[in-house]
matplotlib code that plots the C-alpha trace (Angstrom):
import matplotlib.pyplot as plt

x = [45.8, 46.5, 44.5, 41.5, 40.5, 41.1, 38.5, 39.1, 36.6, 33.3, 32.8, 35.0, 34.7, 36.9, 37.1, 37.4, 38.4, 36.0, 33.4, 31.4, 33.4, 33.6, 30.1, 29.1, 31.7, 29.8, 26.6, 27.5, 29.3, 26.0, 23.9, 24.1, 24.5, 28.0, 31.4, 33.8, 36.7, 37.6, 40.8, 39.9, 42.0, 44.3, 45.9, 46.5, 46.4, 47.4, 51.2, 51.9, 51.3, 54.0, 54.6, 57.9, 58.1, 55.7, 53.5, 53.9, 50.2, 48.8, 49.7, 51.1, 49.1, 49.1, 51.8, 51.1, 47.9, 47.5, 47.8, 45.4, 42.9, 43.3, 41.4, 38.2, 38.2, 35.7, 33.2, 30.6, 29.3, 27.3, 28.2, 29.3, 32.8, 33.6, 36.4, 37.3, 40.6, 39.9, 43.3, 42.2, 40.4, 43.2, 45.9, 47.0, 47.5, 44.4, 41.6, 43.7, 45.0, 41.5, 40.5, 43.2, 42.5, 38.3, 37.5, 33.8, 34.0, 32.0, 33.0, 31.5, 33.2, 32.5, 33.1, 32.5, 32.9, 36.5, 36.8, 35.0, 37.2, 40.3, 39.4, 38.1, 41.0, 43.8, 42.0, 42.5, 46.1, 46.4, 45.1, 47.2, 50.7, 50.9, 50.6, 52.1, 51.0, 48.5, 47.0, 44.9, 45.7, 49.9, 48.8, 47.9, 50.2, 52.9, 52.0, 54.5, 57.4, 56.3, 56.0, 60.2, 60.6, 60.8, 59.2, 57.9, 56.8, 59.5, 56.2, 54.3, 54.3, 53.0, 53.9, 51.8, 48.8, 50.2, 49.9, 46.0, 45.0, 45.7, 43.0, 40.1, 41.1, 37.5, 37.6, 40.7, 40.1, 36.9, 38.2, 40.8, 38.0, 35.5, 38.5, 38.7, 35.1, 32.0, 29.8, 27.0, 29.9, 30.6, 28.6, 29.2, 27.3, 27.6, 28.6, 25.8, 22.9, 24.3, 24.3, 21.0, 19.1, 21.9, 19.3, 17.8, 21.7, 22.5, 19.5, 20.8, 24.1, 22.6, 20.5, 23.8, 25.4, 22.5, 21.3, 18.2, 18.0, 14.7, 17.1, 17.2, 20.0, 21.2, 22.2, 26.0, 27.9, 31.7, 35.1, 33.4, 36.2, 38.0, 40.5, 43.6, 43.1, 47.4, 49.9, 52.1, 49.3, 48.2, 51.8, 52.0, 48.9, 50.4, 53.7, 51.7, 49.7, 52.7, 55.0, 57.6, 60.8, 62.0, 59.1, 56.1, 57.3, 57.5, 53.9, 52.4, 53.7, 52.4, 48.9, 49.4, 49.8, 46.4, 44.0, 42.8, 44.2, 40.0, 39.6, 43.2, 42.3, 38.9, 40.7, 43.3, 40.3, 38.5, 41.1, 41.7, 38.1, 37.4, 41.3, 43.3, 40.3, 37.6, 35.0, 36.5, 36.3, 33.6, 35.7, 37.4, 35.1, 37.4, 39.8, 36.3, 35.9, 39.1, 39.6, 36.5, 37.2, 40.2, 38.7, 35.7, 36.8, 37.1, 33.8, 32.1, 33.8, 32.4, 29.2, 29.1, 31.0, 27.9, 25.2, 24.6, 24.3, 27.3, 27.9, 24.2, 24.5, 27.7, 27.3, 29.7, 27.6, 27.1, 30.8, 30.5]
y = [122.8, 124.8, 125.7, 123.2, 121.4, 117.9, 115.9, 113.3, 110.7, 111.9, 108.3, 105.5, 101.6, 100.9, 97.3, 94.5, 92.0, 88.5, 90.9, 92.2, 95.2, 94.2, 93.3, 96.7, 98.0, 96.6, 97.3, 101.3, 101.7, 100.7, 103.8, 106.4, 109.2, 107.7, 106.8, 104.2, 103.7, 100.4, 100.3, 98.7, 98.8, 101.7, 101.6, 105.0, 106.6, 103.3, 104.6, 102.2, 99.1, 99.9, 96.7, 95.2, 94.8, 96.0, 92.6, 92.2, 91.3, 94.1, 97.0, 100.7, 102.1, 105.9, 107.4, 111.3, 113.1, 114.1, 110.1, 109.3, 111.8, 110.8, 107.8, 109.8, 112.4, 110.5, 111.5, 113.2, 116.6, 115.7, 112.8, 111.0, 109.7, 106.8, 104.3, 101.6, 99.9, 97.1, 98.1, 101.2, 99.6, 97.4, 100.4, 102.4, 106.1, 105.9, 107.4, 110.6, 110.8, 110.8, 113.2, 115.6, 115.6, 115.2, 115.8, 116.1, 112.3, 109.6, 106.6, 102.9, 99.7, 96.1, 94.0, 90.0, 87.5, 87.4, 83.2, 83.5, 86.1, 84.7, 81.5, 83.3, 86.0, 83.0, 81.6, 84.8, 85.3, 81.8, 83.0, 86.5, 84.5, 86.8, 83.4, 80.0, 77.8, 76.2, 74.5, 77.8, 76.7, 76.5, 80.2, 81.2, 79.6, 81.2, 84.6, 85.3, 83.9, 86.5, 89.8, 89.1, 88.7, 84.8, 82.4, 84.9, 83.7, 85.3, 85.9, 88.1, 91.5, 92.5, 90.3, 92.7, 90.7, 87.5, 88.7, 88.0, 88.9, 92.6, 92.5, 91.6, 94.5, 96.4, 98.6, 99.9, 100.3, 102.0, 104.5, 105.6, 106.4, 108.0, 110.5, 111.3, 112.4, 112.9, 110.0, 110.7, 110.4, 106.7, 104.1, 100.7, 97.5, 93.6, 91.5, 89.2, 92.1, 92.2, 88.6, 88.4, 91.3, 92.6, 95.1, 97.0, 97.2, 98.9, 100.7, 101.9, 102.8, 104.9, 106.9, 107.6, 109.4, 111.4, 109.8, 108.2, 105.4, 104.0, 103.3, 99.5, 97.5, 94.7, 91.9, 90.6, 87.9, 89.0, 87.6, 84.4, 81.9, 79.4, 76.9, 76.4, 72.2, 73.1, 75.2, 74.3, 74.9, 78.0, 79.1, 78.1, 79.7, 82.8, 82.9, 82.9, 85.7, 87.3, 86.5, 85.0, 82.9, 82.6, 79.7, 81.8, 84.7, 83.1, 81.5, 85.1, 86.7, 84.0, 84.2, 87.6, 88.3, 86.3, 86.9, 90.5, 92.0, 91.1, 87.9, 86.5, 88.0, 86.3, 82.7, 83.1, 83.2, 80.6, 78.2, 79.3, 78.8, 75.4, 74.0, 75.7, 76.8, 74.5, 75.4, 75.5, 72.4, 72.7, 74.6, 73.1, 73.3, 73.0, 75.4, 77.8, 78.0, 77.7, 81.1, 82.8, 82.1, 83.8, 86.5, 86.7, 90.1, 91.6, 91.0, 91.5, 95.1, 95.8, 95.2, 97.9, 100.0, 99.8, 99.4, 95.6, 91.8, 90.6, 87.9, 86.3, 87.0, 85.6, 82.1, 83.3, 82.8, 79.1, 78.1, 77.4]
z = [82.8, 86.1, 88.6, 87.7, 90.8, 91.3, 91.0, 94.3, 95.9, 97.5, 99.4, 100.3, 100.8, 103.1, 103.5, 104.6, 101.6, 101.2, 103.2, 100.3, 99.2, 95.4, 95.1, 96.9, 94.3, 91.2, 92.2, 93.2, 90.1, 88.0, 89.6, 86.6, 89.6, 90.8, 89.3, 90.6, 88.2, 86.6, 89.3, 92.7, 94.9, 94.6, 98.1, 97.4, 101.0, 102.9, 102.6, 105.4, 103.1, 100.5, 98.2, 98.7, 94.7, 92.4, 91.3, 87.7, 87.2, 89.0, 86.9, 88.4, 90.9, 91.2, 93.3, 93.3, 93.6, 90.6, 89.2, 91.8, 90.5, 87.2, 87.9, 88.3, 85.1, 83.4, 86.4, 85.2, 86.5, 89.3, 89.6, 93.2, 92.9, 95.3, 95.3, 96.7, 98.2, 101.3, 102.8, 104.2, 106.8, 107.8, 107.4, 110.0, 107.8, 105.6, 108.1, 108.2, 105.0, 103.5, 106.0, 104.8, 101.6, 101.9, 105.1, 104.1, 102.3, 103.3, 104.3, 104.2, 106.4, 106.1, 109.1, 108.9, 111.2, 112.0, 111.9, 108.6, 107.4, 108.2, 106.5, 103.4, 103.2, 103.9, 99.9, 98.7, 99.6, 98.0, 95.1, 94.5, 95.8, 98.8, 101.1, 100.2, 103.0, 101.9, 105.3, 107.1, 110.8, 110.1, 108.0, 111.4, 113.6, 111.5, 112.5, 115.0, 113.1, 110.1, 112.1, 113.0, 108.9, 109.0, 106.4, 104.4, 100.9, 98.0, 96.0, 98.7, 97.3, 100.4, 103.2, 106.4, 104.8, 106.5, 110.1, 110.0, 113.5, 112.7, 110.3, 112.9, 115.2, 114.2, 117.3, 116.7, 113.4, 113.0, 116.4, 113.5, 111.3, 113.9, 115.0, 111.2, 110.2, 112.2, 113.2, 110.5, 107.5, 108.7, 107.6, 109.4, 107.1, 108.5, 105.9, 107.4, 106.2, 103.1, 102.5, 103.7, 101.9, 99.2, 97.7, 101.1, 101.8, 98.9, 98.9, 102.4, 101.0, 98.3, 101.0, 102.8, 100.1, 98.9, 95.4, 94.3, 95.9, 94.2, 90.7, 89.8, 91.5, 89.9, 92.6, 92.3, 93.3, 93.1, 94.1, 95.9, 97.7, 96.1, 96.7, 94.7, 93.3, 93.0, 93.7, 90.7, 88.1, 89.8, 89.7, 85.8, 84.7, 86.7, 84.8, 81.6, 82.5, 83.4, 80.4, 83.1, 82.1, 78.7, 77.9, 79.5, 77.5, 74.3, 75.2, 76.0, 72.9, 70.5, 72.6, 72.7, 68.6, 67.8, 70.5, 71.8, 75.4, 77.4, 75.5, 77.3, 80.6, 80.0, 78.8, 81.9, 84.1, 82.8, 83.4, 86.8, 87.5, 85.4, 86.2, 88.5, 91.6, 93.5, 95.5, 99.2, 101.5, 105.0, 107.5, 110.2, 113.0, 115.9, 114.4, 114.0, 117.2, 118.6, 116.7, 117.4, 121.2, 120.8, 119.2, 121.2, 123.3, 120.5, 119.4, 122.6, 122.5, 119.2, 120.2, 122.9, 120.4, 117.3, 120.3, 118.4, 119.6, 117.4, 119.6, 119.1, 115.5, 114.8, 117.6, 120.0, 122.8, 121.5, 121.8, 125.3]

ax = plt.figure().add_subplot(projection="3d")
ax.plot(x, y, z, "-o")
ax.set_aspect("equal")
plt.show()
């Protein structure tokens, strides 16, 4: 019908991945005053991270305004609509594309420890076959070779991912975000706080965008690290999922005809998780701090920036 308003996002997590934005998700989305669809992740306004194929697992993501806002007509009246994509952190159009379409939203970052996020977000891109290399420091070392288009995995749908310092540039980042929207309509958390006291952070949250924050929160867990046990079984258990190749095809129909579309996705995971992932191995502790001197100006400027001793909370001034 025309001339109905759209009904667009009143808050947005921003980000970072493996720093507590899909628990922060599921925990939001269970308050009765606010709606989150079931899509995370829509990317929607980071139209500087286009996918270089569309990854068959992933599903269509909404390219016009009017698809994007289709993912929030269930809201109910009154409700607070918020979503939540960790690329608009990390993207270099989000801030003000948001803030030309809701200039009035409110915004919510994540910011971990960049040695601890590298490490975490290098599993992750394991995981979704945007990175192939399975040792972190080559990952790293690999960087440079990367931005000039060279060894770039043939299954990364989206290979800016792989240049991993860009995504521990906080300043820069939340200076996009601060030139967008007013200081009282960002809200910067510490992945450490949340860690630490999950509830009086998300009781925080809920203050920030106006609902009752005395309703029960349920403490989650979500999208924890793992480590791929192999690459070959990974890549099997993918091509299944994805009905890829004439023998994964034939294996997803058969699967397909007797077993219902959430009880596969459940049995997919479950392999994954009992076959396919591990817990991670201890970090290695000279490559920690090898990266977190490296990164250790940029921390010491985010400090001044949020008026906050990240350098004593994080160890940096241990590294010697």
């Amino acid at each position: 019908m025309t001339g109905v308003p759209l009904r667009l996002p009143d808050f947005f997590i921003v980000g970072h991945a493996k720093s507590g934005t899909t628990a922060l998700y599921e925990m939001l989305r269970s308050h009765p005053q606010i709606f989150m669809p079931e899509l995370k992740e829509p990317w929607f306004f980071a139209s500087d991270m286009q996918p270089r194929f569309q990854p068959p697992r992933g599903g269509a993501l909404p390219r016009t305004l009017a698809e994007y806002s289709e993912l929030f007509a269930a809201a109910h009246a009154g409700q607070r609509i918020g979503e939540a994509s960790s690329s608009y952190l990390w993207s270099r159009t989000a801030a003000q594309r948001i803030a030309e379409v809701r200039p009035e939203a409110r915004i919510i970052a994540l910011l971990r420890e960049p040695a601890s996020f590298l490490q975490s977000l290098h599993l992750q891109l394991l995981q979704s076959h945007v990175e192939t290399q399975k040792d972190f420091a080559r990952a790293i070392a690999l960087e440079s070779r990367r931005r000039r288009g060279e060894r770039i995995p043939r299954t990364s749908h989206r290979p800016q991912l792989l240049n991993y310092s860009d995504h521990v540039r906080y300043l820069e980042q939340l200076r996009r975000y601060h030139r967008a929207f007013l200081k009282e309509q960002v809200l910067v958390l510490i992945y450490d706080d949340f860690r630490a006291d999950n509830e009086g952070t998300v009781r925080a949250v809920l203050r920030f965008l106006r609902v009752n924050d005395a309703h029960p929160i349920e403490v989650v867990n979500a999208n924890p690290s793992r480590l791929l046990r192999s690459q070959q079984l990974d890549d099997l258990v993918h091509s299944v999922s994805v009905g890829r190749g004439p023998l994964s095809r034939a294996g997803k129909a058969a699967l397909k005809a007797i077993t219902p579309q959430r009880l596969r996705r459940d049995m997919l995971r479950l392999t994954q998780r009992r076959i396919v992932h591990a817990d991670p191995p201890p970090a290695d502790e000279r490559l920690m701090a090898e990266l977190r001197r490296r990164f250790r100006p940029e921390v010491e400027s985010l400090s001044d920036y949020l008026g906050r001793d990240l350098i004593a909370l994080w160890g940096y001034d241990r590294l010697g």
